[in-house]
Each structure stands twice: as structure tokens, then as C-alpha cells.
C-alpha positions in Angstrom: 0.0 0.0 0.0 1.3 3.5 -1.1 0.6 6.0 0.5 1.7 9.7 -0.3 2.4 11.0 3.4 2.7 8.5 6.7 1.0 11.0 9.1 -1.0 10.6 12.3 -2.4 7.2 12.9 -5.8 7.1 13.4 -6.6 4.5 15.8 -8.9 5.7 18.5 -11.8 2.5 18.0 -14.2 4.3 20.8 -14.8 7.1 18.3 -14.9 4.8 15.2 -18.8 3.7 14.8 -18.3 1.1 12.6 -15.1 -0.5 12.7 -13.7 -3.1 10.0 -13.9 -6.9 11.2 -10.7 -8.0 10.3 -8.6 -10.9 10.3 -6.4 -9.6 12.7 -8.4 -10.8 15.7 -8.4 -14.6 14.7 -4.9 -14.6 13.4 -1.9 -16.5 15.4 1.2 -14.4 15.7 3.4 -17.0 17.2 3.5 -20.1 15.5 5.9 -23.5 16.5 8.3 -24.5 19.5 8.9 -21.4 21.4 10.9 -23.0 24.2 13.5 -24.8 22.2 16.7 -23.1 21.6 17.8 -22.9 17.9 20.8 -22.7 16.6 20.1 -19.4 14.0 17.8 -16.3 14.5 16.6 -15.3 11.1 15.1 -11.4 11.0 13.3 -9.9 8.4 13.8 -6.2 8.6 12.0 -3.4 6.8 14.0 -1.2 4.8 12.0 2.0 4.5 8.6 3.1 6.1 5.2 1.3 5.0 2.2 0.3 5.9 1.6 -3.1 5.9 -2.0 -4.5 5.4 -3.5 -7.3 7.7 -4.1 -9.2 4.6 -0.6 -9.2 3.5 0.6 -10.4 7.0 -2.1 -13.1 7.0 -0.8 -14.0 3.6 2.7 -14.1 5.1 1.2 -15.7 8.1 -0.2 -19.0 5.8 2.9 -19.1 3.1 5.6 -19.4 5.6 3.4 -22.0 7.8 3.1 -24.2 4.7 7.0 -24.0 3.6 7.9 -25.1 7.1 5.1 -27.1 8.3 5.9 -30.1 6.8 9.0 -30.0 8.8 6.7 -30.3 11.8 6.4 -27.6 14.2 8.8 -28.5 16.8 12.0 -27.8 14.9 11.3 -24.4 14.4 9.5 -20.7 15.5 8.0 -18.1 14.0 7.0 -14.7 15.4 4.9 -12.0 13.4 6.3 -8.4 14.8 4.2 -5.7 13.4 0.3 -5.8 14.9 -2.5 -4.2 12.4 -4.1 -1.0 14.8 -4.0 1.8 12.4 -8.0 2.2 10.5 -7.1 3.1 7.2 -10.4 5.4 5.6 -12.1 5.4 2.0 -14.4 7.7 0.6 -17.3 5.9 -0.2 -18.2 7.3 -3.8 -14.9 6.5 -5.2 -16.0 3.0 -6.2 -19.1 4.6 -8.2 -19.2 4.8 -11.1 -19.9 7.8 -13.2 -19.1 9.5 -9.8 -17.3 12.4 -11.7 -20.8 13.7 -11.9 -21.7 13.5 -8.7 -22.4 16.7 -6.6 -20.9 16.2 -3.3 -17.3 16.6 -5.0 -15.0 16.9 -1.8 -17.5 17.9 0.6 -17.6 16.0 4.0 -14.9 13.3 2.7 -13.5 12.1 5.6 -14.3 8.9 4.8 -15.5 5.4 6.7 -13.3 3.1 7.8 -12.1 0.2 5.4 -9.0 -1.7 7.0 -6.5 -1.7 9.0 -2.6 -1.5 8.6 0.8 -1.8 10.3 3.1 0.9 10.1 6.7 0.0 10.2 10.0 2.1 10.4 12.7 1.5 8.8 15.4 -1.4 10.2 12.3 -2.6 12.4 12.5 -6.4 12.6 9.2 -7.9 10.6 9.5 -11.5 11.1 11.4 -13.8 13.5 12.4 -17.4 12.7 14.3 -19.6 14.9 15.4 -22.6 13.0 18.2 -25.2 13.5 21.5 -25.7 10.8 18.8 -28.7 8.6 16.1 -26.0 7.9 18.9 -22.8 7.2 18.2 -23.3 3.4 14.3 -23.5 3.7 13.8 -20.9 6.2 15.5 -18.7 4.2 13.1 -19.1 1.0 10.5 -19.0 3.7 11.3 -15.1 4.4 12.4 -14.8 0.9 8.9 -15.5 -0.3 7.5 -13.6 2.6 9.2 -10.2 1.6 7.7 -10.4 -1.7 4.0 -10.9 -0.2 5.1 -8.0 2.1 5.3 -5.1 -0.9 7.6 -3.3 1.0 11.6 -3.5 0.7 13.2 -5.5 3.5 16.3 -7.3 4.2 16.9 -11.3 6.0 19.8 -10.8 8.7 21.3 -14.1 9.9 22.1 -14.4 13.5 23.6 -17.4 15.3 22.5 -17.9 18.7 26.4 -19.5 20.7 
């Protein structure tokens, strides 16, 4: 999602009348064996500031779940960072059409909430994955093919974990 200017979030859900019902509420952020050590720490970082969409992260969320789920879940651990609270608004006669001839024009086009997004900085860490030296290779395609579901730049660091 492009956006022109990252400003102000707008998150305040007591003064939102309708909010979007999202996936965001019966998504898992942590999935595999979180009390295992592992042998590498693999970060996705962002590279600039975006937004991402709760449908991108679910996306993420069920791509990298199915590359490394058929390794079973206890040999390795994945962490989704970023948590979907900013309400992002549409106008509602944009989707009309013939809405050039409309007469509101600009008038009282604040707009109604239609998603939500994530913001994330730049260098903030996206994804975690713990894996041992066996699933190196595949968790590595795992956050490879993640980034490009992301639409944002970002960059996989390697740590080892001595």
C-alpha cells in the first residue's frame, strides 16, 4: 500500500462507529516451539517506512506456515512483529461509477473506515524465525517469499545464537 504521506495514525476505536472486522483478531502471531533453543535467529527487517496490510501479514502468516510445516512444528519458531491497529479510511463514492458527476465533490470526505494497517519504520524487525543448521536453506526461501507478499523492501539478517 502506497501512500503519499505516513502521518497521524488514526486509531482511536471508541470514536470509530463502525469498525472493519478483520482478520487480525483470529490470526496466530506465534506459530511452532517457542521453548526450544535454535541454533540461528533469522530477521526480516524493513528497509523504509510502509504500511503493511492485515491481509498481507495473514498471507505471510499462511505461506511461511506451509514452507515449514511439513517439517513439523517443533524444529522451528516463527513470530509475526508488526500488529494491524491503524483504521485506514475510504471515501465511499470513489468506487461509483460515473461518480465524476456526482455533486458532493469533496464535501464531507472524511471517509469510513475500510482496514487496518501496520506501520513499520525502517530497520524494524518484521518476522522472526528460529530454526536449527537442517532448515537454514528452507527458512531462508521461507522469508524470501514472505518479503515479496510484504510489498515493502526489506532485508533477511542471519544471527547465530552460541
Amino acid at each position: 500500500m502506497r501512500h503519499r504521506h505516513i502521518g497521524q495514525a488514526y486509531t482511536r476505536m471508541e470514536y470509530i462507529k463502525r469498525h472493519p472486522e478483520g482478520k487480525e483478531k483470529s490470526m496466530k502471531w506465534t506459530y511452532g516451539n517457542q521453548n526450544t533453543q535454535f541454533k540461528y535467529q533469522l530477521l526480516l527487517k524493513s528497509t523504509n517506512e510502509h504500511y503493511l496490510s492485515v491481509n498481507s501479514l495473514d498471507a505471510v502468516r499462511i505461506s511461511m506456515n506451509y514452507i515449514l510445516g511439513r517439517f513439523g512444528q517443533e524444529n522451528y519458531y516463527i513470530r509475526i512483529h508488526p500488529y494491524p491497529h491503524i483504521f485506514l479510511r475510504e471515501h465511499g463514492l470513489l468506487g461509483v461509477a460515473k461518480v465524476e458527476r456526482m455533486a458532493k465533490g469533496m464535501k464531507q470526505s472524511f471517509g469510513k473506515p475500510s482496514s487496518r494497517v501496520a506501520l513499520v519504520h525502517p530497520n524494524q524487525v518484521i518476522i522472526t524465525l528460529r530454526v536449527n543448521e537442517q532448515l537454514l536453506k528452507s527458512g531462508q526461501h521461507a522469508l524470501d517469499v514472505a518479503s515479496k507478499k510484504l510489498g515493502c523492501d526489506s532485508k533477511i539478517e542471519i544471527q547465530t545464537n552460541a
